[in-house]
C-alpha positions in Angstrom: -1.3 -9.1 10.5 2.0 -8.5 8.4 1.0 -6.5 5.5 3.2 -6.1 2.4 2.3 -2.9 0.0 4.2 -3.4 -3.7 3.8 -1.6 -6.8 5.2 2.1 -6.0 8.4 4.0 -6.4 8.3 4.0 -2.7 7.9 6.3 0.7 7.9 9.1 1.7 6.1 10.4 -1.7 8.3 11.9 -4.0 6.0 10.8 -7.1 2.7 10.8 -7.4 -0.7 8.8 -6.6 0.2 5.6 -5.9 2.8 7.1 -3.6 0.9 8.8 -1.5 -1.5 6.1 -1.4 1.4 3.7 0.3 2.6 7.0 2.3 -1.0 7.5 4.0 -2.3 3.7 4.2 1.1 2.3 5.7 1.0 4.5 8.3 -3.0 4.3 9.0 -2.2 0.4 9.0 0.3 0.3 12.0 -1.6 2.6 14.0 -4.6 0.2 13.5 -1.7 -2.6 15.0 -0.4 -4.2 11.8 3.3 -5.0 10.8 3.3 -3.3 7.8 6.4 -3.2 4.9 6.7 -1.3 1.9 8.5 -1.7 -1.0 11.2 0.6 -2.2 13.2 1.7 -5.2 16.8 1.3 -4.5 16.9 5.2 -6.1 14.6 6.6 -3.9 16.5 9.1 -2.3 14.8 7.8 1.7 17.4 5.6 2.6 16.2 4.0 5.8 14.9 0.9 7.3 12.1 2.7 8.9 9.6 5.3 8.3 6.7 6.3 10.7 6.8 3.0 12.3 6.9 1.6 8.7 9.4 -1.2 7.4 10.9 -0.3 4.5 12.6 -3.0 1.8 14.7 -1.6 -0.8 14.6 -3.0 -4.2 16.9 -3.3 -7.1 15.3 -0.7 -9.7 16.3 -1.2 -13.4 14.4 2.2 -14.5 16.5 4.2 -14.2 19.0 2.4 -16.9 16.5 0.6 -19.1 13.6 2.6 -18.8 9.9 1.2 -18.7 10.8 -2.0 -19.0 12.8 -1.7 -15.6 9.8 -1.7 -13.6 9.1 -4.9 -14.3 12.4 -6.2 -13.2 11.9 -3.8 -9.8 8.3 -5.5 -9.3 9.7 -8.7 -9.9 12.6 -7.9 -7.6 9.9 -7.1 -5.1 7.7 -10.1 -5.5 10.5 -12.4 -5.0 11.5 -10.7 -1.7 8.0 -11.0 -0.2 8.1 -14.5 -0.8 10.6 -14.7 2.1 8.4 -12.8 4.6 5.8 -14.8 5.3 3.1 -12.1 4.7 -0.6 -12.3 5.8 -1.7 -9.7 3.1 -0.1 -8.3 0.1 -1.5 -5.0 -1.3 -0.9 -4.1 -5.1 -0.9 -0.8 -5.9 -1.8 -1.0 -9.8 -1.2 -4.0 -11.7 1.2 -2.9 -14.7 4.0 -4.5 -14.3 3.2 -6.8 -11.6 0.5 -8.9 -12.8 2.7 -10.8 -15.5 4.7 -12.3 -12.4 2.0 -14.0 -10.9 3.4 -17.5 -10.7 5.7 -15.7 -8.8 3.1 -14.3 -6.2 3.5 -15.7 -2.2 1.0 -18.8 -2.1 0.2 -18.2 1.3 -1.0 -14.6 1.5 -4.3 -13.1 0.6 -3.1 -11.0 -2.9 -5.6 -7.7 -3.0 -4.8 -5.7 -5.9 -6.0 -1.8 -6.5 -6.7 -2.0 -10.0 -5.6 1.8 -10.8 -7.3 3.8 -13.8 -8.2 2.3 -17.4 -4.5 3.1 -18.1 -5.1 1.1 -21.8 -7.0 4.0 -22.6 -4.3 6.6 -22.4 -2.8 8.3 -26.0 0.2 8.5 -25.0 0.5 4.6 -25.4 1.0 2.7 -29.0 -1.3 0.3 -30.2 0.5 -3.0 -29.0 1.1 -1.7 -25.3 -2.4 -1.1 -25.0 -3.1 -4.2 -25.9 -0.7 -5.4 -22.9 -1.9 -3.3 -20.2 -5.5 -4.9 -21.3 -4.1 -8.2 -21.2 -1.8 -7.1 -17.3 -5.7 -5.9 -16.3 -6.8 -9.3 -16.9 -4.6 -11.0 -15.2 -4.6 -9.2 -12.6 -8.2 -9.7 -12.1 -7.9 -13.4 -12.4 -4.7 -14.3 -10.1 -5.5 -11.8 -7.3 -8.0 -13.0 -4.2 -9.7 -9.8 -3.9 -10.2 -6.3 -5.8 -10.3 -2.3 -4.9 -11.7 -0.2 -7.1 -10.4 3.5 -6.1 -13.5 5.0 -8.6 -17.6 4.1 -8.7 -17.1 4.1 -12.6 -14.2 1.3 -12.4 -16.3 -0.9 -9.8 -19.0 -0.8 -12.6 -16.2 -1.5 -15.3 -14.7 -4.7 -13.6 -18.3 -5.7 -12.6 -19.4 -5.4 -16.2 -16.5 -6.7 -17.7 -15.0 -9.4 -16.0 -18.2 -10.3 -13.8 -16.2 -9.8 -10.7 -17.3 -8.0 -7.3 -14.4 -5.2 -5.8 -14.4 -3.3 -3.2 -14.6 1.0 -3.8 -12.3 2.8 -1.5 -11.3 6.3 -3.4 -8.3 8.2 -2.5 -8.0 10.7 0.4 -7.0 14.9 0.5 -5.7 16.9 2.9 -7.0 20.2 4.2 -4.4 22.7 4.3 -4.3 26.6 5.9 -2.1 28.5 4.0 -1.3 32.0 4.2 -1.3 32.6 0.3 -0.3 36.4 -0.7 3.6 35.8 0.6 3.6 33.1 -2.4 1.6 34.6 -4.9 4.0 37.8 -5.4 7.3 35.7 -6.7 4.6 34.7 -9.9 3.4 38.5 -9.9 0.0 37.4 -9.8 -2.8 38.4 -7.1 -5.7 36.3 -5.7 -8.4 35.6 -7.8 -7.1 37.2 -10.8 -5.8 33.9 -12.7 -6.8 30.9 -13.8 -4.3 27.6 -13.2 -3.6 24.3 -14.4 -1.5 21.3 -12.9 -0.6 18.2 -14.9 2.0 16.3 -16.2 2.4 17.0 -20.2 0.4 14.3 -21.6 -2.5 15.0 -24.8 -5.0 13.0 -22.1 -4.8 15.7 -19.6 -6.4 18.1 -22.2 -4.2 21.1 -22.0 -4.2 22.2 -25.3 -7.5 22.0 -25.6 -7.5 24.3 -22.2 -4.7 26.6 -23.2 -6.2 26.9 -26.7 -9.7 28.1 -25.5 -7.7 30.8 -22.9 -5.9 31.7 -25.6 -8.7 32.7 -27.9 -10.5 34.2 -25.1 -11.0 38.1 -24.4 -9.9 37.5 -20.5 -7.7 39.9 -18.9 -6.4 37.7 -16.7 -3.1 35.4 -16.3 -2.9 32.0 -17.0 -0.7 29.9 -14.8 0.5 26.1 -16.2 2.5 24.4 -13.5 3.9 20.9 -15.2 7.6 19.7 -16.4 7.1 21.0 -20.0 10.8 19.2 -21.0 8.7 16.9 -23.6 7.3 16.7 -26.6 3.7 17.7 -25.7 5.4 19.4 -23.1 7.9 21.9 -26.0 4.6 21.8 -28.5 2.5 23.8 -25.8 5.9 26.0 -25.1 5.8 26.4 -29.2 2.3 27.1 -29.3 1.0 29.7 -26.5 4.7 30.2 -25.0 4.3 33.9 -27.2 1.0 34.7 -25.3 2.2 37.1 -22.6 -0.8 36.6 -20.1 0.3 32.7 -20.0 3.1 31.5 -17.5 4.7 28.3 -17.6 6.3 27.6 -14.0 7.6 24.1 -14.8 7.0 21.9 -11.9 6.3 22.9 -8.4 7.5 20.3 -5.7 7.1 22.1 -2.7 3.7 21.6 -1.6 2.8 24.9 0.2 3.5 27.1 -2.6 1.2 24.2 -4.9 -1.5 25.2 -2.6 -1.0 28.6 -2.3 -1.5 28.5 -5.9 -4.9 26.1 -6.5 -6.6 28.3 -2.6 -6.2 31.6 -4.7 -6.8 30.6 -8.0 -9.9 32.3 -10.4 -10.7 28.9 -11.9 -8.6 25.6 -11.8 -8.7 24.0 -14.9 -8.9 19.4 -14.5 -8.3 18.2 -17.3 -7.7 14.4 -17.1 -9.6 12.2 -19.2 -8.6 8.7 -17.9 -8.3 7.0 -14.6 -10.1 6.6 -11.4 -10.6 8.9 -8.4 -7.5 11.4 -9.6 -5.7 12.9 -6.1 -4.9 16.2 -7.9 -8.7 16.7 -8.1 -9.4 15.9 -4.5 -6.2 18.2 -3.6 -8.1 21.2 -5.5 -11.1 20.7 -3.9 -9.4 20.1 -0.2 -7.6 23.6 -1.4 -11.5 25.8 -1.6 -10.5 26.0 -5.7 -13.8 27.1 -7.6 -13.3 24.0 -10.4 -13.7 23.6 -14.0 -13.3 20.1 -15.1 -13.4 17.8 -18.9 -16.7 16.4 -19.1 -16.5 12.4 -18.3 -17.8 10.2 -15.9 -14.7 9.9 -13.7 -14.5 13.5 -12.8 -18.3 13.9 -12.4 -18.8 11.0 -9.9 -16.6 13.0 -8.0 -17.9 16.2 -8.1 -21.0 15.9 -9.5 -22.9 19.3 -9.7 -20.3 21.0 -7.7 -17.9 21.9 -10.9 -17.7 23.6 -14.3 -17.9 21.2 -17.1 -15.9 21.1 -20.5 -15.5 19.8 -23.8 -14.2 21.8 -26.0 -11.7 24.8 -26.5 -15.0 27.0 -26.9 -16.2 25.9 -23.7 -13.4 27.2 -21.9 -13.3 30.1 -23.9 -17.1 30.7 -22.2 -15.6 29.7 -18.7 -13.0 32.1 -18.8 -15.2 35.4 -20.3 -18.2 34.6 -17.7 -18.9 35.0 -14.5 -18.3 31.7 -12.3 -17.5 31.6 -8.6 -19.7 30.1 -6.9 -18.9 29.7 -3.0 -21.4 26.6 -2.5 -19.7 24.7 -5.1 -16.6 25.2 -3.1 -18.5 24.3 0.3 -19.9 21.5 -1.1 -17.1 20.3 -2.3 -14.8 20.8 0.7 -17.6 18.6 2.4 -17.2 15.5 0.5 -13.4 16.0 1.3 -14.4 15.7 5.2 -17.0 12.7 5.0 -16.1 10.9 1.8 -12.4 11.8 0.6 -10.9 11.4 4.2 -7.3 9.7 4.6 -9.1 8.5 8.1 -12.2 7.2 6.1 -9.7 5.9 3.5 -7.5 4.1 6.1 -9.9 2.7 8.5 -11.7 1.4 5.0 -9.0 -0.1 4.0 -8.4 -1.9 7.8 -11.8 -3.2 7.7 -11.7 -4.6 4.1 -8.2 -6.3 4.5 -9.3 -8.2 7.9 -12.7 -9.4 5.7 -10.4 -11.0 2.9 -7.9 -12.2 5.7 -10.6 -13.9 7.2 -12.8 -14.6 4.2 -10.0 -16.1 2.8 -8.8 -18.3 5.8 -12.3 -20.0 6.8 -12.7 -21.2 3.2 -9.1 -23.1 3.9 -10.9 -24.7 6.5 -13.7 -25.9 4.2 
């Protein structure tokens, strides 16, 4: 089939989940024997027509100039391309931005949309954009042919709320060996002797509510915060605990053996998003052998279920930090689901099967 994936920055990754969802499935998909394109910012900095045996279309991207509102002139950019490719199956990644085009969506191909996280739940959003992402969700729901749901807990949201079947294919990890001590010395730290957290610098993520319960703790130990603190939750955390010497902000880490260098030799990493699905920097900690302390709600505990530290509360992670806490068949247990469950193989071949069932699906009820 010819297989158009929308609704990213682009590939190779240079972003985030989404990204390396397209990076990973693209490639699965032509190995499977599809004709697979995905769509491109015009700024990403992979110029090419190819990738791995994967078309790429570049896309005007208005981001860059006008902000948020430019992705919706990039998805709509992207939308209208597709309509001149004739493909069998287009694959939404999210719905943001995309859903409001939907007159605009190719008549002819099966539309499959992965409906992302509860993203209307997330602070950092006013009043009246949550009240659009709830009304993108629902349209999304509505004008797509089928649904992927990359978390247990949003299959039983869209089930619950909209009355609709999807289809639950979570994201993937990789297992990496890394050699870790040559990267640990340039953050004068030593293997097991600090705790870590890695997030963008949002109040959802729960940092200060992680940093505050270090911070009142009796731990001897170093505290390292890897995440781009240039804004404002980002300064108020550099304001707040920047003056306690065992904490270390590193600012963003993007190369990726050094990220898990850091999560492989950690004491205790710290997960503390709040909202979404099946979030990839989890999967990567537990891919990395990370002994894991995670906020206390259903999306991180149909992941790892008993295998992780729970919290709530500063004081919780005040009691996480001054006890004892390893425990090596929380690590084994979770590096297991990462080889049977959380798989980029599993995830692929998943997603192969499920796309030739709505192709097919789809094409004998035209014949009806």
């Amino acid at each position: 089939m010819k297989i158009g994936i929308l609704g990213t920055r682009g590939i190779p990754n240079h972003y985030g989940g989404f990204e390396q969802l397209a990076e990973k499935l693209s490639v699965a998909l032509v190995q499977e024997g599809h004709s697979v394109v995905v769509y491109n910012s015009h700024k990403h900095p992979f110029k090419e027509k190819e990738w791995n045996g994967v078309a790429i279309n570049h896309c005007y991207d208005a981001e860059h100039w006008m902000g948020t509102a430019g992705q919706f002139i990039y998805d709509l950019n992207c939308i209208r391309n597709a309509k001149k490719n004739a493909f069998d199956v287009i694959l939404f990644l999210g719905y943001t931005s995309n859903s409001v085009w939907r007159k605009w969506f190719p008549k002819n191909a099966v539309i499959i949309s992965n409906m992302d996280g509860l993203e209307w739940k997330r602070n950092k959003y006013s009043n009246p954009v949550q009240r659009f992402l709830k009304y993108a969700e629902k349209l999304a729901v509505k004008h797509s042919d089928y649904l992927i749901a990359d978390s247990t807990v949003i299959q039983k949201y869209l089930s619950e709320k909209y009355k609709v079947v999807s289809r639950y294919i979570p994201y993937g990890a990789d297992i990496v060996p890394v050699l870790a001590t040559e990267y640990l010395a340039a953050y004068t730290i030593t293997a097991r002797n600090y705790f870590m957290l890695m997030a963008r610098m949002e109040p959802e993520n729960n940092i200060e509510m992680i940093l505050e319960g270090f911070h009142n703790s009796n731990s001897d130990k170093r505290f390292i915060v890897v995440g781009n603190t240039d804004n404002r939750f980002g300064r108020s955390m550099l304001k707040r605990f920047g003056n306690d010497k065992r904490m270390q902000f590193v600012g963003a880490i993007y190369e990726s053996t050094v990220v898990h260098a850091l999560r492989s030799s950690c004491s205790m990493y710290f997960h503390g998003h709040s909202v979404g699905g099946t979030n990839p920097s989890l999967l990567e900690a537990m891919a990395d052998k990370a002994p894991i302390a995670a906020h206390d709600n259903e999306f991180n505990r149909a992941v790892l279920n008993e295998d992780g530290y729970y919290f709530n509360s500063a004081a919780d992670v005040q009691q996480l930090v001054e006890s004892k806490y390893f425990d090596q068949s929380m690590i084994d247990n979770n590096l297991s689901k990462i080889n049977s469950v959380y798989n980029w193989n599993v995830v692929g071949r998943q997603y192969d099967e499920f796309i030739r069932l709505c192709y097919k699906e789809k094409n004998i009820a035209k014949t009806i």
